[in-house]
N, CA, C and O atoms as a GROMACS GRO file, in nm:
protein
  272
    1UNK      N    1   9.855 -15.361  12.588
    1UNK     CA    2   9.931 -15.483  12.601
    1UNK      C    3   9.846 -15.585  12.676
    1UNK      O    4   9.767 -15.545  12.762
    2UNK      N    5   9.860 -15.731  12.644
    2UNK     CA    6   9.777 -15.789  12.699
    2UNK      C    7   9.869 -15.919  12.778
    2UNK      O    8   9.956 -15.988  12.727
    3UNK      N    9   9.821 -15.922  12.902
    3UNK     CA   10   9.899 -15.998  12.989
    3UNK      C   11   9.886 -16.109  12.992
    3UNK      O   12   9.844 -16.122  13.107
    4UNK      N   13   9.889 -16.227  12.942
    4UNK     CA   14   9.894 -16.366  12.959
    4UNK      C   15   9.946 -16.450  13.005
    4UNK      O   16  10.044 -16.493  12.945
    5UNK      N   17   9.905 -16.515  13.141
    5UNK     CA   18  10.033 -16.632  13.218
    5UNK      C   19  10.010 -16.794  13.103
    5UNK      O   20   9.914 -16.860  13.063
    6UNK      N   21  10.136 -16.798  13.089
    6UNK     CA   22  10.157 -16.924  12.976
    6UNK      C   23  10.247 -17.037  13.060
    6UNK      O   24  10.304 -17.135  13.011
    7UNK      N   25  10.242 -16.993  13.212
    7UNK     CA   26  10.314 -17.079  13.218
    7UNK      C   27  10.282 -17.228  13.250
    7UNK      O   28  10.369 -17.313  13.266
    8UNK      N   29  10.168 -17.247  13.255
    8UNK     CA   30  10.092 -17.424  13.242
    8UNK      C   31  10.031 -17.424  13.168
    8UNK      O   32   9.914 -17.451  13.194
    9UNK      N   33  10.069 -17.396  13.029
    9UNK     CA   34  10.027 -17.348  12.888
    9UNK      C   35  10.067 -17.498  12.874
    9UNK      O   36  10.148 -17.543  12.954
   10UNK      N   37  10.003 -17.597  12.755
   10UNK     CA   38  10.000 -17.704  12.664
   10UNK      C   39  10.082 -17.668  12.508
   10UNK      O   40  10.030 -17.592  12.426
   11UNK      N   41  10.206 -17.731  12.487
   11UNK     CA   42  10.297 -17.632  12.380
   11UNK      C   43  10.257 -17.778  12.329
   11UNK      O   44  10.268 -17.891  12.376
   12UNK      N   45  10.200 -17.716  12.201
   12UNK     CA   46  10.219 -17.863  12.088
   12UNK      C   47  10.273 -17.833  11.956
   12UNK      O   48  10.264 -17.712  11.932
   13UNK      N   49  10.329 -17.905  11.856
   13UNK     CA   50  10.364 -17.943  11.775
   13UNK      C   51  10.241 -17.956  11.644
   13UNK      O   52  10.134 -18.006  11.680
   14UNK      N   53  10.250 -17.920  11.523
   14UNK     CA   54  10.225 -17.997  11.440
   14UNK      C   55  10.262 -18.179  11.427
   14UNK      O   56  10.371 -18.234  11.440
   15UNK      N   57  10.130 -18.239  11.397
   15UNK     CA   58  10.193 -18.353  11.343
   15UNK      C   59  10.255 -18.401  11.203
   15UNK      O   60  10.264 -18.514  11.157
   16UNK      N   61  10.290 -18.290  11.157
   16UNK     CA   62  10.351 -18.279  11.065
   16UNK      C   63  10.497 -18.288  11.063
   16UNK      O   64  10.582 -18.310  10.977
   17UNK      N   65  10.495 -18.262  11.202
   17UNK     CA   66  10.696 -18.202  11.193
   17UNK      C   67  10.778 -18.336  11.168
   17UNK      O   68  10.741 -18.452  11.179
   18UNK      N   69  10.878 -18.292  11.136
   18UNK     CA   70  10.980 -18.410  11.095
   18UNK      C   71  11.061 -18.466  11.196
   18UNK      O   72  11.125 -18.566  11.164
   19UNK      N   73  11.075 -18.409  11.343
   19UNK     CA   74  11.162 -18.430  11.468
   19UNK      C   75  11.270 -18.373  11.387
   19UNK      O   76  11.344 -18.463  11.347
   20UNK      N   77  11.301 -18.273  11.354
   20UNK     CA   78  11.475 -18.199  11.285
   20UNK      C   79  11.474 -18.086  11.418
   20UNK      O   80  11.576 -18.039  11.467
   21UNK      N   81  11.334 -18.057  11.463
   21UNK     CA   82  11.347 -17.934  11.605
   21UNK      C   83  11.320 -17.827  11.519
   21UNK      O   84  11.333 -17.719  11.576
   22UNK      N   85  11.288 -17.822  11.410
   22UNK     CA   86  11.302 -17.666  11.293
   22UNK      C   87  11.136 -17.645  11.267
   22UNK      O   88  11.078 -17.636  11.158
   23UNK      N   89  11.069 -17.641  11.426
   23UNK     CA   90  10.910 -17.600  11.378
   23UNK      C   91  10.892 -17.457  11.502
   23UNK      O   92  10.974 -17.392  11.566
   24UNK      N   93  10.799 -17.455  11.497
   24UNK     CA   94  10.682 -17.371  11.575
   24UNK      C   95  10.626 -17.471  11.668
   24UNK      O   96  10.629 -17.590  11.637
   25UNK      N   97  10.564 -17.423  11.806
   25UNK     CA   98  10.475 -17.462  11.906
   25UNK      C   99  10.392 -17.378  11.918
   25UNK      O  100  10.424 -17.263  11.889
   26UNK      N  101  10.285 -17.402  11.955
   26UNK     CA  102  10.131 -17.357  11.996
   26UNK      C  103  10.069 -17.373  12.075
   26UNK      O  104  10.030 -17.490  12.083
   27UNK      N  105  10.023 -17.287  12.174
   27UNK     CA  106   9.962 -17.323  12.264
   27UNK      C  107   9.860 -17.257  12.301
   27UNK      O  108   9.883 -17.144  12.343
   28UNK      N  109   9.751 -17.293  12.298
   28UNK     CA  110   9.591 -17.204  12.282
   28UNK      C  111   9.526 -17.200  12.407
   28UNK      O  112   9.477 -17.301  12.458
   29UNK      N  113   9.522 -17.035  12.482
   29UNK     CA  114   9.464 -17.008  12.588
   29UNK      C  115   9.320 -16.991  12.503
   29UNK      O  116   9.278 -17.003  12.387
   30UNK      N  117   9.259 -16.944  12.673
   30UNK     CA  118   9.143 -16.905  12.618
   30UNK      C  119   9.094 -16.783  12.547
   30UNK      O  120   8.984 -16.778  12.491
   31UNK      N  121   9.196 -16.666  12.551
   31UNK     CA  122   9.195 -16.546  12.498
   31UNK      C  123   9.287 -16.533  12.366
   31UNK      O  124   9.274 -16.440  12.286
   32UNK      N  125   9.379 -16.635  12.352
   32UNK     CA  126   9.514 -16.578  12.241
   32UNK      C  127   9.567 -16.732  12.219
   32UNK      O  128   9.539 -16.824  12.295
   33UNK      N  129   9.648 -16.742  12.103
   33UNK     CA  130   9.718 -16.825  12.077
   33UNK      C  131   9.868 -16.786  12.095
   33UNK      O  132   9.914 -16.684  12.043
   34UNK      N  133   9.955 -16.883  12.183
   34UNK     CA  134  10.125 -16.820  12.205
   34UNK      C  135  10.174 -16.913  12.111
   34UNK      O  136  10.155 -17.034  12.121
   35UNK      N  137  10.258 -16.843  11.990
   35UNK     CA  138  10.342 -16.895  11.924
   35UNK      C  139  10.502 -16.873  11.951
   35UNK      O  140  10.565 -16.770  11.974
   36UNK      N  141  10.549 -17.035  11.936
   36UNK     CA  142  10.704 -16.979  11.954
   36UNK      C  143  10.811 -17.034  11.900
   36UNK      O  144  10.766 -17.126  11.832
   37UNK      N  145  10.944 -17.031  11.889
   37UNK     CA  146  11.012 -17.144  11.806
   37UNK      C  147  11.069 -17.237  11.938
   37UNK      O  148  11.101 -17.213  12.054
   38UNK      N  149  11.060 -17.366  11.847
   38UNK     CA  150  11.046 -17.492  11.949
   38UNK      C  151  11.213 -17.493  11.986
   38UNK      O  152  11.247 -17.511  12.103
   39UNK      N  153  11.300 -17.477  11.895
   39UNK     CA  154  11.425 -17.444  11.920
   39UNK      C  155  11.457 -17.362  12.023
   39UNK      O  156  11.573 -17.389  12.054
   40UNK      N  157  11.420 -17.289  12.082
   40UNK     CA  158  11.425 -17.156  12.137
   40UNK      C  159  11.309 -17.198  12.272
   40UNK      O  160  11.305 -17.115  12.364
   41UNK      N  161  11.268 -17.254  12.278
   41UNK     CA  162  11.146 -17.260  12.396
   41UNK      C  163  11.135 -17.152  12.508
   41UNK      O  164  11.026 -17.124  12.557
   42UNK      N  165  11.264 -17.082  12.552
   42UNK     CA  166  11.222 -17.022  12.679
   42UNK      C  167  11.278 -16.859  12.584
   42UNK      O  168  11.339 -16.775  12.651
   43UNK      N  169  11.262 -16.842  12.499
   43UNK     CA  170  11.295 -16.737  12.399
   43UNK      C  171  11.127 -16.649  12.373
   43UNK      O  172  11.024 -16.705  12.409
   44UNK      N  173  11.125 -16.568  12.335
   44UNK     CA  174  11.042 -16.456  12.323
   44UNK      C  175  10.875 -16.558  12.253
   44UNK      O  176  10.875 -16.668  12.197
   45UNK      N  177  10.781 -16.489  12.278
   45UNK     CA  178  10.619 -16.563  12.248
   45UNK      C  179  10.592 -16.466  12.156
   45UNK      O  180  10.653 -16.360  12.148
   46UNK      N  181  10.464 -16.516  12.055
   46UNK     CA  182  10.392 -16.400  11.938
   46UNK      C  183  10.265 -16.489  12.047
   46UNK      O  184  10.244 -16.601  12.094
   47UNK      N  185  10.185 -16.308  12.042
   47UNK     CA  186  10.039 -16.315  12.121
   47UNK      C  187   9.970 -16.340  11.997
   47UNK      O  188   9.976 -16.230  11.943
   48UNK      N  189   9.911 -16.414  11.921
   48UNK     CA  190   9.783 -16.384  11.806
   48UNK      C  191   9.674 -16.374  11.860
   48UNK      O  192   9.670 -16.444  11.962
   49UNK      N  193   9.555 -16.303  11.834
   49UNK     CA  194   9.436 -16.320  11.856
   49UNK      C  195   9.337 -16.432  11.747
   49UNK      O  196   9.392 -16.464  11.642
   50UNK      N  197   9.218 -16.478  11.770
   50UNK     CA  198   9.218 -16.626  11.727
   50UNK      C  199   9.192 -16.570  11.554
   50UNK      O  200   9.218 -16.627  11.448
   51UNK      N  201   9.134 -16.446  11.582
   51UNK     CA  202   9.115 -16.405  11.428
   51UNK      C  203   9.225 -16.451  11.324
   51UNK      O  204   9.205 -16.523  11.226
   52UNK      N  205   9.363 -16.386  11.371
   52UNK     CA  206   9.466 -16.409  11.300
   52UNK      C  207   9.501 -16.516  11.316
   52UNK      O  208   9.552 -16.547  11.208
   53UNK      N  209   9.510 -16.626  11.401
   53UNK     CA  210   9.548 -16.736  11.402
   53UNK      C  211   9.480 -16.849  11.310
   53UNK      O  212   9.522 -16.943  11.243
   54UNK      N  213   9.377 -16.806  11.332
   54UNK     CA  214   9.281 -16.938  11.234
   54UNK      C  215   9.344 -16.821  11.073
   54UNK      O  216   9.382 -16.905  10.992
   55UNK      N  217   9.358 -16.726  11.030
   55UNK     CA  218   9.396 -16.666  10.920
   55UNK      C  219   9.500 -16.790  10.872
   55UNK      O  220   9.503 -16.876  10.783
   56UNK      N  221   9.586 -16.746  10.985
   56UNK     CA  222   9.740 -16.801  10.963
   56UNK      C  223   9.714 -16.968  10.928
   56UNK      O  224   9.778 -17.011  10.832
   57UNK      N  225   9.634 -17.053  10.994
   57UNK     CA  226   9.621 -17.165  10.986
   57UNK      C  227   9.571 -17.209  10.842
   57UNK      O  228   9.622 -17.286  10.761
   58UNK      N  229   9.428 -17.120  10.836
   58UNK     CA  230   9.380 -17.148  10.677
   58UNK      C  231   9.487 -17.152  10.565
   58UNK      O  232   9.495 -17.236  10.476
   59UNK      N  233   9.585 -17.021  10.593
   59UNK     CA  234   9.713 -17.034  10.461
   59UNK      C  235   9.756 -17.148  10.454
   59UNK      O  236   9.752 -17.223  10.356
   60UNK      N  237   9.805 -17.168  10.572
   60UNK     CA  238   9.916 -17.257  10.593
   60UNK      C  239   9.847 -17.409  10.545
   60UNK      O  240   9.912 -17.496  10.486
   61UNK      N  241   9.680 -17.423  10.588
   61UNK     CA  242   9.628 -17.545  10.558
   61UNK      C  243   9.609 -17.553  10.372
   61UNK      O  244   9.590 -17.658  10.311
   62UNK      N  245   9.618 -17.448  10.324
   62UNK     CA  246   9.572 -17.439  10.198
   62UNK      C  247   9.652 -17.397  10.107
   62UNK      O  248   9.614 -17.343  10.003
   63UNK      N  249   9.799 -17.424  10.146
   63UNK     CA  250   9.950 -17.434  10.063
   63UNK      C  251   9.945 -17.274  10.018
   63UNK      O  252  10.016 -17.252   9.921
   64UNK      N  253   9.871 -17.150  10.074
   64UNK     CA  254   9.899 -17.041  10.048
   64UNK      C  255  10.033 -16.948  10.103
   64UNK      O  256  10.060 -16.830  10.081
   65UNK      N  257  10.085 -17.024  10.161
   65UNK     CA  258  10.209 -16.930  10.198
   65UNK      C  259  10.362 -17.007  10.137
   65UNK      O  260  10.348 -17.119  10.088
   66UNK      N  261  10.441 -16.972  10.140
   66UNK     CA  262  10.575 -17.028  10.049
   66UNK      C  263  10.656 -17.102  10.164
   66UNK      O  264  10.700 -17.018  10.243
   67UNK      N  265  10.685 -17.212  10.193
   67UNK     CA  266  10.765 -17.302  10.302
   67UNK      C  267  10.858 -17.232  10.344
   67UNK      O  268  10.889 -17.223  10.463
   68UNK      N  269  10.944 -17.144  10.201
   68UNK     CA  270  11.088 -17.144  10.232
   68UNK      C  271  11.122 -17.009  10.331
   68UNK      O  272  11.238 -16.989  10.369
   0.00000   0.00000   0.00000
């Protein structure tokens, strides 16, 4: 398990989002990326390591994953 203090962590947004509150935040230490739902803010974190994160990003940048 890997221990990460997030708590003066930088939570950002896509500039994509629509302001509806129905996204994800991100916030990139130096070891992991904390993902979380922006709805939910003080609700549970996903640890990624950057491997998977830049994975996740490439899909997402390259319309490979399904919106819905």
């Amino acid at each position: 398990m890997v221990n990460v203090d997030l708590a003066g962590a930088l939570w950002r947004t896509s500039t994509y989002t629509q302001g509806n509150g129905a996204c994800v935040e991100v916030a990139l230490t130096p070891s992991v990326a904390g993902i979380r739902d922006s709805k939910q803010p003080d609700g549970g974190v996903v640890l990624a390591g950057f491997p998977a994160w830049d994975a996740f990003r490439r899909a997402v940048k390259g319309a490979e994953l399904d919106p819905r």
